[in-house]
Structure formats: C-alpha cells, structure tokens
N, C-alpha and C positions, 0 to 999 in steps of 0.2 A: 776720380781715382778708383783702381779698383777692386780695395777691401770695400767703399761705400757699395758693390754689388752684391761682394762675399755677406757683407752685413743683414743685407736684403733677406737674405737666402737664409739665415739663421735667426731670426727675429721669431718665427713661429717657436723653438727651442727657445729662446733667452727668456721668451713672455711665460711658456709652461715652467721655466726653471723659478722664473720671478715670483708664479703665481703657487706653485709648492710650496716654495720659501715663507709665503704669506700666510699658506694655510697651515703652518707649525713653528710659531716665533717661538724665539727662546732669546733667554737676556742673558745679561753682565757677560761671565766666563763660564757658563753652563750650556754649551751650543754642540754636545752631544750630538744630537741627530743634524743639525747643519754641518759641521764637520763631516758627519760619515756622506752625507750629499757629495758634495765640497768633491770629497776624496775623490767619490766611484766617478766623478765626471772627468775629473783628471785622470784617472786612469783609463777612459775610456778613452781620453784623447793622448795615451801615454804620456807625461807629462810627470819626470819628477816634483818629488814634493817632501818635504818636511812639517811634521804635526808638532803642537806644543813649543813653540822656540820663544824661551821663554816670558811667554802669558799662555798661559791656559785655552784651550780649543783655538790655538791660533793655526793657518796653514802657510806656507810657505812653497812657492812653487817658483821651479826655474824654468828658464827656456836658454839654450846653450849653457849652460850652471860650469862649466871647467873651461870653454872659449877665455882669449886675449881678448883683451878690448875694454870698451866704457860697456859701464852696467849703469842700466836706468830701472827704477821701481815702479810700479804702479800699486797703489793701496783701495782696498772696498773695506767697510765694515760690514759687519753681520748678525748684530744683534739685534734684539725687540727690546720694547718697553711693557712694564705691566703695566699691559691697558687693556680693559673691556674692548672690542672694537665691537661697532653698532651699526656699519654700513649692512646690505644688503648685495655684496659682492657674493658669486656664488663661490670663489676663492678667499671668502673672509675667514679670517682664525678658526681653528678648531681645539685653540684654548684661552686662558684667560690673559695673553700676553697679544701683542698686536706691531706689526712693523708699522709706526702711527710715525715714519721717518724717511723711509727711503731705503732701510739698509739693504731689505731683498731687493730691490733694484740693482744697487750697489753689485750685491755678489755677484748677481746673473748677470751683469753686464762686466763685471772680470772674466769669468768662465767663460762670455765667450771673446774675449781682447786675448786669453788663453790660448783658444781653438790656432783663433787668427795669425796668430806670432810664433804658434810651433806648425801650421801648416808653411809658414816661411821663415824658417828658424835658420836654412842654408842661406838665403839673402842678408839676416844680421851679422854682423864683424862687430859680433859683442855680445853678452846677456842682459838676459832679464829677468828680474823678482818679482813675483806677485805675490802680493802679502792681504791674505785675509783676514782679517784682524777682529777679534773680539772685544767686550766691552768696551765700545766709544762714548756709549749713551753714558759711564759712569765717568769718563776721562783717564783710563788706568789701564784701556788695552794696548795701548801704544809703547808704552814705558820698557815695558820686558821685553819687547821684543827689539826694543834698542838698546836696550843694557845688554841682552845677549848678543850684540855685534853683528844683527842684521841687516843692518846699513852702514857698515862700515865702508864696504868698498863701493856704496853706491854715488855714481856720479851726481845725476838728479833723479827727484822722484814728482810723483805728478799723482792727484787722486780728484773724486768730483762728490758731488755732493743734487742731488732730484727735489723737487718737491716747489717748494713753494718759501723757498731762504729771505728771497730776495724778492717781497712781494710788486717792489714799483718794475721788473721785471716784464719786459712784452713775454708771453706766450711763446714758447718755444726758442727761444734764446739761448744763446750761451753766453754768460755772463764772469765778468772777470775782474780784476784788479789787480794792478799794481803795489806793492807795500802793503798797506793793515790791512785786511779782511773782515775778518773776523776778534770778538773779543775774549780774554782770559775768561776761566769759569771759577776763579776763586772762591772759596769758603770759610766763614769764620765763626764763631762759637762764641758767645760769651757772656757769662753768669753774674749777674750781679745780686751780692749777697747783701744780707741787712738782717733785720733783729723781727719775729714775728711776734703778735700780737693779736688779742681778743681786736674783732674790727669796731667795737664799741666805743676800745680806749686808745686809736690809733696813737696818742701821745706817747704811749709807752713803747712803740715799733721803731724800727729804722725800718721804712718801707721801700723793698727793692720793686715793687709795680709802679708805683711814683715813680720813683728812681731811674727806673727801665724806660720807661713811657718818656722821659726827657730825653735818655738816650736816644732814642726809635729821631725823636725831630733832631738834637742836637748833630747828628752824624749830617743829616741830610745837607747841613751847613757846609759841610766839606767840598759839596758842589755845588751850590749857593755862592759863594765867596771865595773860595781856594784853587779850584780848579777855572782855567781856560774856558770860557763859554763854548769856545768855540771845538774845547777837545772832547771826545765823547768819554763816560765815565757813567760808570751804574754805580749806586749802593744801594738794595734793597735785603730788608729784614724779611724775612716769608715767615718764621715760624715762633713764638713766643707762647713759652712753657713756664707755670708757675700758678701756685694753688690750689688748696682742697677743698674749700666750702666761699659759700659767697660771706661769711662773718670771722674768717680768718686771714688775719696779713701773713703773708709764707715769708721763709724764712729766706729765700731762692726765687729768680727769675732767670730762664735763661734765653737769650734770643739766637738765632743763629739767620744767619744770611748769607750772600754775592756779592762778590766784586767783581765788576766789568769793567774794562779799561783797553784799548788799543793798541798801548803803548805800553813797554814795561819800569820806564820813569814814575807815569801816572798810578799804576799799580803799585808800586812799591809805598809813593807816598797816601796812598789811600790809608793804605794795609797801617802805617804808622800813624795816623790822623785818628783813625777810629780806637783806637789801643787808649791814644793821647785823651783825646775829649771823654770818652766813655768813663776813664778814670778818673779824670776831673769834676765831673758830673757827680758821678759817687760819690766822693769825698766833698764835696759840697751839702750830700743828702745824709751824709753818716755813714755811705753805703761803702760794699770794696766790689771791686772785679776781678773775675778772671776772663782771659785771653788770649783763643784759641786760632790762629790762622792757618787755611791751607790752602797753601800754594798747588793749585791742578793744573789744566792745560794754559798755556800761558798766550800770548794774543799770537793770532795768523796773521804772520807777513809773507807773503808772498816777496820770490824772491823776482826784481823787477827783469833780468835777462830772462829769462825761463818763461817767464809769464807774455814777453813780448812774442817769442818767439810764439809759442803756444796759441797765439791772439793771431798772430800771422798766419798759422799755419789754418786758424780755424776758419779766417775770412779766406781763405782760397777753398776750402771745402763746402761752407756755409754763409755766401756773401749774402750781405745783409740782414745775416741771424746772430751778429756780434754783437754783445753789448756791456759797455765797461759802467762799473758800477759808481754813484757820485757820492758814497761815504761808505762806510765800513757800518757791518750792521753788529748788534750788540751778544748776539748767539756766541755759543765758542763752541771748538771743534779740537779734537784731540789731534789730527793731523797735523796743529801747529808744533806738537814734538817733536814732529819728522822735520818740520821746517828749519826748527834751531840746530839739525847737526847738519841737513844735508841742502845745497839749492834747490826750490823745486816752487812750485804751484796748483794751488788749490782753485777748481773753479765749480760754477754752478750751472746744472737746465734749470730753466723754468716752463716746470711740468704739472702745476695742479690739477686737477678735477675736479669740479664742481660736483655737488650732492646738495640735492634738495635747493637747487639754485645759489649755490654759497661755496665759495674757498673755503677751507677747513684748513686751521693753524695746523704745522707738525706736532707732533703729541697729543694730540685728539681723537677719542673715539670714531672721530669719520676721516678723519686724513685721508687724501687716496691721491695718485700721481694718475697723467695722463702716459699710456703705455707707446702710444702713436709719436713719442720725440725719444724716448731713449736710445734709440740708433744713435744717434748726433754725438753724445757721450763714447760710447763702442769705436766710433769712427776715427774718433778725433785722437784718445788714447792711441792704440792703435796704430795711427797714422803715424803720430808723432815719436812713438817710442822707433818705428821702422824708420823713418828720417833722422832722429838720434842716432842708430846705431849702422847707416849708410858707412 
C-alpha cells in the first residue's frame, strides 16, 4: 500500500523527532518543552490543534475537525520517568529523567500518522483526533481529557505501545489481543496502629511490626485460596514504613501496595478481601487499621470487533509479522480509560535492543527500543484510520 512508501520516506524525521524527544524527557503533567515540540511540528504541517484539554500539557489535534462523518482517535503518550539513564546512546538524556518506556517513540510516530492523514485529509469522509496525552506513567493523564468530552463523539480509538511488553514476543511483531490485555494499576494504603513500647518490655506494646508482618503473608492468601488459579491476580506490598531506632516498638506501621487483576470482578473483590483480613488480623494482635484504596486505571480490554479488524488489516500489510498474544500480561496502561467509554484497541511491536548483550526491562536505566521496526506501528495506524473513514 502506499503510505508503507510515504513511511519510508519519513522515517529519517520520525527517528530525529524520536531521538530529540529522548534527549529532553520530562514527566507526569510538566511536558513544557514536549508540548512546544508537539506544537511547532504541527504547525509546520498546518494541522489544527488544541493545548491543555483538560489535563495539563495535553495536545489535541484534528484532521477534518468540522467534516460529517465517523471520527476515529489515535492516542501517543509523552511522558519520562525519573530515571538516571546509563546507556551510551549519543541521543541519551541530557537530564536526570529518561524515556526508560517508549513514550518518545510514541509521539514521533503520531506526528508523523499526522503528516500522513492531513496530506490526505480530502480522501477521509470523516475526522480525526490525535490526542497526546500526558502523564500515563502516573495513570491520570487520560482522565481529564475524558471528563472534558474529548471522546465524546469518538467512534473508535486505537493506540500502541514499543519496547519490550510482551517479552515471549518474536522480534518485530505486532502483537495483539482480544478482551483483557492488560491489568489495573490499583493502589492501596494501610496503617496499622498499636501501642509503642521500650523493645525490652515488648509485653507492654500492641505491636503493629508483628501485626503488619502477618498482614504482608495473610493477604497473599487471597490468591493462595480465593481466587481462580487459573485467573491472573497480583497483590504485592512494595513499601513498608514504621520506626525510629532498632530498641523502640512504634506506635504505626504503614504498608502500601498493588492490585493487579484482568478483570473488574476480581478486582473489586481483591480490593474487599484485603480491607477484610488486614482487620481481622489486627484485632487478633490488639491492633486497628486503617484503609486506604485507589482505584487508577482499570484492566485493558480490548474491544474484540476493532481488534479483529485491526489484526486483519495488519496481516495484509505485514503477513507473517502477526502475533496474538496467549494471556494477558500483569503491566497496566492508562489507555484502558479510553477503552471504558469508547470501542477501540490497544496493541504492541516488539522492538527491544539489546545492550551489553541483554534485553533491558522498561523502567531501567538501559531500556532502549529497536528504531529499524517502528515504521510497522506508523503504517498500521495510519492505514487503518484511512480504511475507517473510506
């Protein structure tokens, strides 16, 4: 077909746009100088656009924006994470944050799905949104810019994701699924208090480190015995805060963790199960709780028409570079906000780079994607928003 030529032809641009992007990350909703990027390239490709709708450094860009017709969206994030990066890329950070993800990928390959779709903007019998979106890495850049009814009129949307997600992955793949994807990034909080004490006379304490430390295995039961072997389900504690000297029992423990879950059944009842036993635990040791959950992005389902189609379209572009995935991996992705209002599908390359003879996890100071497959992504959007709006 032949934007896979147009693509050809702009790959030199998307890699210098990609490698800019790398060499001055910024996170959450502080993407100042990526925005003013953003901008001047859209305007260089005239290309309406709206800033700020509400979240913060988000951009918003149309192609036919007042046409009849079906509107289809295409989504990139844009953020970094605070991370040292450590590779030796001569495009490595030149500060202390690091695209350790994919998102400069991400935007340079909107900007140019951009180009692409307003040099043939008179072939659409329809619009398009391109939504750059900030804060993903935190789960909250998506929110606002749905609350402000920028998917309101959208029929479907479609967004991708680079790197190394989906590590059983052949090399150069497009990778996909049907239904759960991806899982929720829940978060939850919770204190458990008791009575401190000289650590000499522990008899005189309600000890919330005990206490706590039962909780930490006690939960883990809820996947041990409660849940479906067969359904996927995370609870892991990361962080547990309490005490000032090694000869004192504090008076406070607090742990905070993640709920993973595919489904939003299993999620919910997670979310209740830890509330349940955590309290009962307590009140067994003398101890009490409190109990804090937050609900963030919730599981990616991919919506199953959209995704076929999607899959179709990409094995006639790239036969033999398809590949459907055999479970849902445990990561979450804010994209699945977009999913709960509007049809659409989320898919993946698999593009790592090896360094130092090694795949490097996302969010690692060596993370680095292979630049020689991102075409494939460019094309496929692209492709498919121009056959949507046929």
């Amino acid at each position: 077909m032949e934007i896979k030529d147009s693509v050809k032809n702009m790959m030199k641009d998307v890699i210098e746009w990609r490698r800019y992007l790398h060499r001055h990350p910024e996170t959450g909703f502080d993407l100042n100088n990526t925005v003013r990027f953003v901008c001047e390239k859209l305007d260089e490709m005239n290309i309406e656009y709206e800033t700020d709708m509400g979240s913060k450094c988000s951009v918003i860009a149309y192609i036919n924006r007042n046409k009849s017709g079906k509107c289809i969206a295409i989504r990139a994030d844009m953020d970094a994470l605070p991370i040292k990066e450590t590779t030796d890329f001569e495009f490595k950070s030149e500060n202390d944050n690091m695209h350790a993800c994919g998102h400069d990928a991400h935007t340079a390959g909107l900007l140019c799905v951009a180009r692409l779709l307003k040099e043939r903007e008179n072939e659409l019998n329809g619009k398009v949104k391109l939504i750059f979106q900030p804060a993903e890495e935190i789960g909250l850049g998506a929110k606002g810019i749905i609350e402000k009814g920028v998917i309101d009129d959208v029929d479907e949307i479609i967004g991708l994701h680079v790197g190394n997600i989906y590590p059983e992955g052949k090399k150069g793949n497009l990778i996909f699924t049907k239904g759960p994807m991806m899982a929720c990034m829940d978060k939850f909080i919770l204190r458990v208090k008791g009575q401190g004490a000289h650590g000499a006379y522990p008899h005189l304490s309600k000890d919330p480190i005990v206490t706590a430390s039962h909780i930490v295995v006690g939960v883990q039961e809820i996947l041990g015995r409660e849940i479906n072997p067969v359904e996927p389900a995370v609870v892991t504690i990361g962080v547990i805060k309490g005490g000032s000297a090694f000869n004192i029992i504090p008076e406070v423990v607090e742990l905070e963790g993640t709920v993973r879950a595919v489904n939003n059944d299993t999620r919910h009842y997670v979310k209740k199960r830890i509330e349940e036993i955590a309290s009962n635990i307590a009140s067994a040791f003398r101890c009490e709780t409190e109990y804090e959950f937050f609900y963030q992005p919730p599981p990616l389902i991919n919506d199953e028409k959209v995704t076929t189609k999607l899959m179709d379209l990409a094995e006639r572009l790239y036969p033999g570079n398809v590949e459907e995935m055999k479970s849902p991996i445990m990561g979450g992705e804010d994209f699945a906000w977009y999913l709960q209002k509007v049809p659409g599908t989320f898919f993946f390359i698999h593009n790592p780079l090896e360094i130092d003879g090694k795949v490097w996890a996302h969010h690692t100071p060596k993370f680095a994607i292979d630049e020689n497959y991102m075409d494939k992504g460019i094309v496929l959007m692209a492709e498919y928003a121009k056959e949507f709006l046929k």
